[in-house]
C-alpha positions as a LaTeX table, in Angstrom:
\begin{tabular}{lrrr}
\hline
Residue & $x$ (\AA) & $y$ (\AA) & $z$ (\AA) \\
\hline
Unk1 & $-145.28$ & $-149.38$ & 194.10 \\
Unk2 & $-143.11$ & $-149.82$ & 197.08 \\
Unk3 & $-144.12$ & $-150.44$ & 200.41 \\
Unk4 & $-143.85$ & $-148.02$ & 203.20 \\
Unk5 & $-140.54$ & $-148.52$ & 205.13 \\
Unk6 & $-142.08$ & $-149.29$ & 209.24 \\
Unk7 & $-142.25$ & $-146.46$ & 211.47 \\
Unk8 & $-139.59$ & $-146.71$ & 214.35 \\
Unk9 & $-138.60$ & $-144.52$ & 217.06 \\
Unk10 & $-135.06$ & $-143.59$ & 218.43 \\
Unk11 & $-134.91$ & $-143.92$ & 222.21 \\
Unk12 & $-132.08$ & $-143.23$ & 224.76 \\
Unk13 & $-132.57$ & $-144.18$ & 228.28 \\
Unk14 & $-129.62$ & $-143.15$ & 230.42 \\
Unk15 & $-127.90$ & $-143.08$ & 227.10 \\
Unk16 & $-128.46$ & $-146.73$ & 225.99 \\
Unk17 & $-130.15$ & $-145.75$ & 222.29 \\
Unk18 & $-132.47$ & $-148.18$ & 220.62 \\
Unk19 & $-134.71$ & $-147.65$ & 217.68 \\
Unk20 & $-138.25$ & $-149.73$ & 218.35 \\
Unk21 & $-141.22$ & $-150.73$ & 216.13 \\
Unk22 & $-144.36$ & $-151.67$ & 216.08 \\
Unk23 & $-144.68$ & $-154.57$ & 219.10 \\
Unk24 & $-141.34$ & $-153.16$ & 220.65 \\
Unk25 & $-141.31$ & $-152.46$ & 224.45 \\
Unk26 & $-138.99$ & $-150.29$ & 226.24 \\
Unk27 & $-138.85$ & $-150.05$ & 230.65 \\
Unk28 & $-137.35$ & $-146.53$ & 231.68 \\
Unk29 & $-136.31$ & $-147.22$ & 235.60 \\
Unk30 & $-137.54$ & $-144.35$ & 237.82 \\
Unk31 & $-135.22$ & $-141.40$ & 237.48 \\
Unk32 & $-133.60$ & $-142.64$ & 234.48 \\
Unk33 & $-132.98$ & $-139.50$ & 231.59 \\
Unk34 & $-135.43$ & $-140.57$ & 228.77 \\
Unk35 & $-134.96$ & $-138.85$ & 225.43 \\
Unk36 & $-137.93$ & $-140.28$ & 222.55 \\
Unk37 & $-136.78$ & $-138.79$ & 218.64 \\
Unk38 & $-138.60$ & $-139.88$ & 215.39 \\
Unk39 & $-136.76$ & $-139.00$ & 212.43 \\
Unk40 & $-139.10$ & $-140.00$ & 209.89 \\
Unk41 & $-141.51$ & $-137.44$ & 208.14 \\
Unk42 & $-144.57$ & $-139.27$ & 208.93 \\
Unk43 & $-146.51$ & $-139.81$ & 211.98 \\
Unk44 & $-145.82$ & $-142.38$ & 214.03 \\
Unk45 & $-147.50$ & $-143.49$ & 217.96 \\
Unk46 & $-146.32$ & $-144.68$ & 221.04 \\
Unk47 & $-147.73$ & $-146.11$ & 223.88 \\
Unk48 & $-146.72$ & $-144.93$ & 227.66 \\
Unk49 & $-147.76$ & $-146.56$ & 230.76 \\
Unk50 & $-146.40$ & $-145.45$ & 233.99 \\
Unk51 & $-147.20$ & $-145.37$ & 237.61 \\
Unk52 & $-149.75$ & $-142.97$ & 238.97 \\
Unk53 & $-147.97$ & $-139.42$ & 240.05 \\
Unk54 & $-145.24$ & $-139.62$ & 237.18 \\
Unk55 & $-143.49$ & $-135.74$ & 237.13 \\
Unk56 & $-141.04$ & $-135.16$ & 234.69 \\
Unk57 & $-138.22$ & $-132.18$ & 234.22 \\
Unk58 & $-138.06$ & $-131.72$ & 230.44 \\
Unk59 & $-134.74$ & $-130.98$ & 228.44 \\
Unk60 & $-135.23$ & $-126.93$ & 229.18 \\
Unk61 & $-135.81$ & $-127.25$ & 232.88 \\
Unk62 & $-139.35$ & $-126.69$ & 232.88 \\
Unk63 & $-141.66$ & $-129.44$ & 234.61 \\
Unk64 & $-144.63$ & $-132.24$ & 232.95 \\
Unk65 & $-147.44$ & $-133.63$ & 235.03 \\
Unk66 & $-149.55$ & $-135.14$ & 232.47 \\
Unk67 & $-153.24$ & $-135.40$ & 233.84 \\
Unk68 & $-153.44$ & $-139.05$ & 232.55 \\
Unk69 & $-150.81$ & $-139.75$ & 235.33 \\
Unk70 & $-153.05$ & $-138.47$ & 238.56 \\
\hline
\end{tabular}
């Protein structure tokens, strides 16, 4: 049986692209163009932290405000 291969993530922030796995950190500065791709087929998690207020333009111009960050 062979194991499963980890589960990474492909990041770019302001075009610098790393791929990160479990116990990997990444720091976007504010205003820095953050792009997350996973491309695996299975799931895979992330955890975000950010500063209270966080507002975000996505890739087809429309706006996030997620409630966590309020």
């Amino acid at each position: 049986m062979r194991a499963a291969a980890p589960r990474r993530l492909r990041f770019s922030i302001d075009g610098e692209i790393a791929e990160l796995g479990p116990g990997d950190a990444a720091v976007a500065p504010a205003g820095a163009a953050l792009a997350v791709a996973h491309p695996a087929d299975e799931p895979a998690r992330m955890w975000v932290t950010t500063r209270t207020g966080l507002t975000a333009e996505l890739a087809d111009g429309s706006s996030l405000a997620p409630p966590w960050a309020n």
